[in-house]
C-alpha positions as CSV (number, residue, x, y, z in Angstrom):
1,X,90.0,120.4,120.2
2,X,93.2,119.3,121.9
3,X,92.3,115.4,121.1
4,X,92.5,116.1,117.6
5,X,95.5,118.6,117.4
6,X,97.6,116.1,119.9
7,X,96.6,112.8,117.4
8,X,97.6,114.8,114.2
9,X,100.8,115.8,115.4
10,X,101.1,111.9,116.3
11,X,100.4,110.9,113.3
12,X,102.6,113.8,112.1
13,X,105.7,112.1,114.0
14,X,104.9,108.7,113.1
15,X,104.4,109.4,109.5
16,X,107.6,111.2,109.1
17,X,109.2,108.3,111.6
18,X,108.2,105.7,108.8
19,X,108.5,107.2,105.8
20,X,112.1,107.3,106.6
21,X,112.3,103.5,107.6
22,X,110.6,101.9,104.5
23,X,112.4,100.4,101.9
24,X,113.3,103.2,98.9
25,X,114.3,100.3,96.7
26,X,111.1,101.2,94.0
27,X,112.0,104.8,94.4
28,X,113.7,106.1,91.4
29,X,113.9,109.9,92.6
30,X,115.6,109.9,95.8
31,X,116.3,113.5,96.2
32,X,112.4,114.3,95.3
33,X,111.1,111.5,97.9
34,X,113.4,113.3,100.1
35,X,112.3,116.7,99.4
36,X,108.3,116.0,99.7
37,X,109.2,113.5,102.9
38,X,110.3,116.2,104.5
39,X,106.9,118.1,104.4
40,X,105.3,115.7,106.7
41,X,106.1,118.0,109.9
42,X,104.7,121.0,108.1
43,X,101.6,119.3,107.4
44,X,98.9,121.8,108.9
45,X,95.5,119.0,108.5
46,X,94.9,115.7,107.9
47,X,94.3,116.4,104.3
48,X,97.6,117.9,103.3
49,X,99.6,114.8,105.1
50,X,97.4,112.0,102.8
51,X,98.3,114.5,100.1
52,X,101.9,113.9,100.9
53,X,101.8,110.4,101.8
54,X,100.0,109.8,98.1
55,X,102.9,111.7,96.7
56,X,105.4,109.6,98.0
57,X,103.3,106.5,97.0
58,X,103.3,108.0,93.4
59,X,107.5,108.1,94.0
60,X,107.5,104.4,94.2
61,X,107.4,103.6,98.2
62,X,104.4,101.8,98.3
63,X,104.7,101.0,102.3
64,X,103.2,104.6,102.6
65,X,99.7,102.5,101.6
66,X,100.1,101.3,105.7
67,X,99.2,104.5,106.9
68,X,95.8,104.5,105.3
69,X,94.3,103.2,108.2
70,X,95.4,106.1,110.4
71,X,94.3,109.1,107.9
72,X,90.9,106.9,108.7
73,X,91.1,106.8,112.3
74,X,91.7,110.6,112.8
75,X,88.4,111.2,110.4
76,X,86.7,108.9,112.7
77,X,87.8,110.6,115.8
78,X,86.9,113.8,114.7
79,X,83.3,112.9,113.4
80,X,82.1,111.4,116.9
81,X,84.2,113.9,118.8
82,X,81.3,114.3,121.0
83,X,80.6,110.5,121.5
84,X,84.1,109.4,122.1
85,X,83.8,112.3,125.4
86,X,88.0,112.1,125.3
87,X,89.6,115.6,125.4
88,X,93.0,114.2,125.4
89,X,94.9,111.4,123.2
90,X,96.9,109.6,126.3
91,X,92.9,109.5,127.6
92,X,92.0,107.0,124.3
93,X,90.8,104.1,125.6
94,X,91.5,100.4,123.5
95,X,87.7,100.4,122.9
96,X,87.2,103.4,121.2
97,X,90.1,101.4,118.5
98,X,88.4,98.5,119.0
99,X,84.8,100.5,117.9
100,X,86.7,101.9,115.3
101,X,88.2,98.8,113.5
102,X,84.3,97.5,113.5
103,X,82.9,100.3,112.1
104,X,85.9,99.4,109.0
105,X,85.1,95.5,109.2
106,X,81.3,96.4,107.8
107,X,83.0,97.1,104.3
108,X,86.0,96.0,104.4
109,X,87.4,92.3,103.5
110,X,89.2,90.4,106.7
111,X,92.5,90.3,104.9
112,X,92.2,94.0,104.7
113,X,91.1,94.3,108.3
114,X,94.5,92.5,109.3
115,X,96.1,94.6,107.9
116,X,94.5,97.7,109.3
117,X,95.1,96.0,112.9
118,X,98.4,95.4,112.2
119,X,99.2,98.9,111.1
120,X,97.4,100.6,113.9
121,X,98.8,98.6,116.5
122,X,102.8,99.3,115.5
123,X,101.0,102.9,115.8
124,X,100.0,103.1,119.2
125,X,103.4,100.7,120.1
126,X,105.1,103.8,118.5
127,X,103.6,106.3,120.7
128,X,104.3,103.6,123.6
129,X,108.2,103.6,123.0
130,X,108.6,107.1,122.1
131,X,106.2,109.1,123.3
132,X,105.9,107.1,126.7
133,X,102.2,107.0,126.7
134,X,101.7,103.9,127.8
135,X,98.8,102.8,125.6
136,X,99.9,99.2,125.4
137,X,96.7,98.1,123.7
138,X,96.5,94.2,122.7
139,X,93.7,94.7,120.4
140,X,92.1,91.8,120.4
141,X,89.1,91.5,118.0
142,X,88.3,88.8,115.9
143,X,88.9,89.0,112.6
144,X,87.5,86.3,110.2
145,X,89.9,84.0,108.8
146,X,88.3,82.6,105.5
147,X,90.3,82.6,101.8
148,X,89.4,82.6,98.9
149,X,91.1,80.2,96.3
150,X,93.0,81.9,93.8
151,X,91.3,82.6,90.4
152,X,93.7,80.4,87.4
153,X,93.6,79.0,84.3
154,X,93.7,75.0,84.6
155,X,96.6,73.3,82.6
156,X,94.2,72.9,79.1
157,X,93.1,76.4,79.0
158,X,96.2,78.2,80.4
159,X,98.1,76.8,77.8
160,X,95.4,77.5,75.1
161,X,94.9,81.3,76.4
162,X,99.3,81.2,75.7
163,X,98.9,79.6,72.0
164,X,96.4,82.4,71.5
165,X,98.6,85.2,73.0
166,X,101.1,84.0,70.5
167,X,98.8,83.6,67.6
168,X,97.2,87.0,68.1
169,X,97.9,90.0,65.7
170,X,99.5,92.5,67.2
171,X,98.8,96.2,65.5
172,X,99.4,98.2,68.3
173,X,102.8,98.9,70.4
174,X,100.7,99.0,73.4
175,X,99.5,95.2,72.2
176,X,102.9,93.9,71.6
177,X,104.0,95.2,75.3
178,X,101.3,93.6,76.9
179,X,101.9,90.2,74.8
180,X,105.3,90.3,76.3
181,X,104.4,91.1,79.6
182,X,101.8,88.7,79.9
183,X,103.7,85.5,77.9
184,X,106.6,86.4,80.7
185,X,104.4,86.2,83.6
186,X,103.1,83.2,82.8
187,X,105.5,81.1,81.8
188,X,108.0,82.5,85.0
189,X,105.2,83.5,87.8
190,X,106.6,86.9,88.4
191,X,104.4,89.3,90.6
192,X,103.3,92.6,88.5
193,X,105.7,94.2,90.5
194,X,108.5,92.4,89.4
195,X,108.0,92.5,85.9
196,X,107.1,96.1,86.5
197,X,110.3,96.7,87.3
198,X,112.2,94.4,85.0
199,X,114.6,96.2,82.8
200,X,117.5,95.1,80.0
201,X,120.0,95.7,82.5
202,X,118.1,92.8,84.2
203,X,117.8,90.3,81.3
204,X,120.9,88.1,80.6
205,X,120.7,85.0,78.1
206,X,122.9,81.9,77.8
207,X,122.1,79.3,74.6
208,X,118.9,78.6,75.1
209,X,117.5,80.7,78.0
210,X,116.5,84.4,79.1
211,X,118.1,84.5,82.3
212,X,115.9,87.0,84.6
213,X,117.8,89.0,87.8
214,X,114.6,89.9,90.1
215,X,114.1,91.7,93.1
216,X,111.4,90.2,95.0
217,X,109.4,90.8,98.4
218,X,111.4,92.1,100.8
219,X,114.3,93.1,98.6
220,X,115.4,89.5,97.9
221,X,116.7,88.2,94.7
222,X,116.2,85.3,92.5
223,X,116.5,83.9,89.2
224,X,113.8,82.8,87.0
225,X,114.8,81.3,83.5
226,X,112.4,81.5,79.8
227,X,113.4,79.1,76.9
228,X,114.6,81.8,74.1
229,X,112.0,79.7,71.7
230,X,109.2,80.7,74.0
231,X,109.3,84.1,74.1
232,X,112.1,85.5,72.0
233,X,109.8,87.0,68.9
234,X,108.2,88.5,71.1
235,X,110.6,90.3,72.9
236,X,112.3,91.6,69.5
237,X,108.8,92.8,68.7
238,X,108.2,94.5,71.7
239,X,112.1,96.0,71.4
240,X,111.8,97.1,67.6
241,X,108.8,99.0,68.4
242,X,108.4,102.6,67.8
243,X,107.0,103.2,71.6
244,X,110.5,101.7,72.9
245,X,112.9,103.4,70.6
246,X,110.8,106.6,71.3
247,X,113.3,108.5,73.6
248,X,110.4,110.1,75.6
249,X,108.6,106.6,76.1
250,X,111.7,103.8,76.3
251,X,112.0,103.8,79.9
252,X,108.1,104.0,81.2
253,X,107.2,101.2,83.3
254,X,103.7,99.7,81.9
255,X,100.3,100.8,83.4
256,X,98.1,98.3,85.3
257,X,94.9,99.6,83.5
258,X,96.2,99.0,80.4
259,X,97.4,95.4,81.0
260,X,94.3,94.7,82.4
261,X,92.2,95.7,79.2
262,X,94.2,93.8,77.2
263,X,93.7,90.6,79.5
264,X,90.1,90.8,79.7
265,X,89.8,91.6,75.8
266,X,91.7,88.5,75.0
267,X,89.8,86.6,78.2
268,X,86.8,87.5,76.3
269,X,87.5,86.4,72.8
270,X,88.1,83.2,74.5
271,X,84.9,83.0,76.2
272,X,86.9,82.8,79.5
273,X,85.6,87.0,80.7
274,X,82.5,86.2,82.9
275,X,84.7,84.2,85.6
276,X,87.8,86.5,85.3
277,X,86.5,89.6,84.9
278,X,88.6,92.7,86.3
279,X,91.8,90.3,86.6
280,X,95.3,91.1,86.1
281,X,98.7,89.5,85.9
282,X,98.2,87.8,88.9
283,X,95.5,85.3,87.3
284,X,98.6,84.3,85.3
285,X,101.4,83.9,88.4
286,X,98.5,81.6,89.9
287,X,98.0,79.4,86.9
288,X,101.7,79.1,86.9
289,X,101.8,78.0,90.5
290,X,98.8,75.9,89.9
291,X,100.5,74.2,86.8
292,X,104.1,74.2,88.3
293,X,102.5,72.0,91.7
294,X,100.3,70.0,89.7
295,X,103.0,68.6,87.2
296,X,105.4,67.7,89.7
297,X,103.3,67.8,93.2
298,X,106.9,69.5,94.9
299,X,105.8,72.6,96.9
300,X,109.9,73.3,97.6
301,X,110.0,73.9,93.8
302,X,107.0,75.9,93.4
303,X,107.9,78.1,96.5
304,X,110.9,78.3,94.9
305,X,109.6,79.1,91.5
306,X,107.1,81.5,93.0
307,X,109.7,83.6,95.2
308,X,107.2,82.7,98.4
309,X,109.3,83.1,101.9
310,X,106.9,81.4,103.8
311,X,106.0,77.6,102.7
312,X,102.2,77.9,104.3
313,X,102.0,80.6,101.0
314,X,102.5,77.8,98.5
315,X,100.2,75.4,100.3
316,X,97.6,77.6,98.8
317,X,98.2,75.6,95.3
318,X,97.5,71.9,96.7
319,X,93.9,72.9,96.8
320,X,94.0,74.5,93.3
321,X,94.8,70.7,91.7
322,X,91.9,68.5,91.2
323,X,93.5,65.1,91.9
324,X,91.8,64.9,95.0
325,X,88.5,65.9,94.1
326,X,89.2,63.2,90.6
327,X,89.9,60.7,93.1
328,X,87.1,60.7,95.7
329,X,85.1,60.9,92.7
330,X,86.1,57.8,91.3
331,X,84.7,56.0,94.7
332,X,81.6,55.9,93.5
């Protein structure tokens, strides 16, 4: 099948093009990414190339996600090889991409079909600048556009769920962790990411605040500041521990099954766990948004506050206040 041994070898060079262009800035093993990158022209199948993009997602370069779409595409091609009727990859027309992105829209959310387009497209433009194959497919599908708001706490029961996380008994290292993390989330709006990768090194403190260095989207830095009094028991909890003065532990970065138990046990005792059920941190960076634009209805602070790039990001948090909908309810 020359169609499918041409498109793997694409994919081979495009792979291998990529995975040396992403950011290695969450990669703390250089010389191993460099040694399984490496692979990617060796790969003999589709199957051992996903195995080495997942390793280099385990690594820490989390761009490698983008080529999901086309480990799908090449299973596609090769399961209606006979339907498609193309012997040769520079004979792919745009339909049988566009055929492909529908059969992926039936179970798969528009934000994640954007992204699939996206990444497929810069594909094929690939192939178009360096493989001179001409392609130059517009794909143009429609993708719905609909978002949904973000889940958050409103003002009264975020800061309830916090006065609860503070009151709680804490037995368990992996409890006192996950206080910290969470209380720091909320009352700074970090992504999961960031905190993620939030370490001492990153954590200065004047009189009366924790000063916080982090390393956002796109490799971008900011400050977010904690009043000591909010959080500073808990941090000396967390860093008195046994787990963090454990030499074979200290430096582990937090698992996001784990944080997510201990939000949804605590969401429970509250009564809260039948609307947020399965969230994570990011419940908390959008009830700190929320909060941040409904006390002070500035979206240049809460962009600010909230590390967004883009200003239509933020706008997202007007229509998490109820001010408007108290108002038009007062008409009447």
């Amino acid at each position: 099948m020359i169609l499918l041994k041409e498109l793997l070898q694409a994919i081979k060079e495009y792979a291998d093009f990529k995975s040396k262009c992403f950011s290695k800035y969450n990669v703390k093993d250089l010389q191993r990414y460099q040694s399984v990158q490496s692979r990617f022209m060796e790969a003999k199948n589709i199957e051992e190339l996903n195995a080495i993009r997942n390793n280099l997602i385990k690594l820490g370069c989390k761009s490698m996600h983008n080529l999901n779409v086309l480990i799908h595409f090449f299973n596609y091609i090769k399961n209606n090889y006979k339907e498609i009727k193309v012997k040769e990859l520079q004979l792919l027309q745009e339909s049988h991409v566009i055929n492909f992105l529908y059969t992926l829209s039936i179970t798969y959310k528009s934000s994640s079909m954007m992204n699939f387009k996206i990444n497929i497209g810069t594909f094929f433009k690939f192939l178009d600048k360096y493989k001179k194959m001409n392609f130059d497919f517009t794909l143009k599908i429609a993708l719905g556009k609909h978002k949904n708001l973000p889940k958050f706490l409103p003002k009264e029961q975020f800061f309830n769920y916090i006065d609860y996380l503070k009151g709680l008994p804490c037995k368990k290292d992996f409890e006192k962790r996950s206080r910290l993390i969470a209380l720091i989330v909320a009352y700074s709006g970090l992504r999961t990411i960031e905190v993620k990768n939030l370490k001492l090194d990153n954590i200065q403190s004047d009189d009366y605040n924790y000063i916080f260095s982090i390393r956002g989207k796109g490799n971008k830095e900011r400050i977010a500041l904690i009043k000591k009094e909010l959080i500073e028991p808990y941090l000396k909890e967390w860093l008195n521990s046994k787990t963090r003065n454990r030499k074979t532990t200290a430096n582990e970065p937090f698992k996001g099954a784990t944080i997510r138990y201990f939000l949804n046990k605590t969401l429970k005792e509250l009564g809260l766990l039948n609307y947020f059920k399965g969230v994570g941190l990011h419940m908390l960076r959008h009830s700190f948004g929320s909060y941040i634009y409904g006390e002070t209805k500035d979206l240049i602070l809460t962009q600010n506050a909230l590390g967004h790039s883009n200003l239509e990001t933020t706008k997202i948090y007007i229509h998490t206040n109820s001010d408007y909908g108290r108002v038009v309810a007062n008409l009447f």
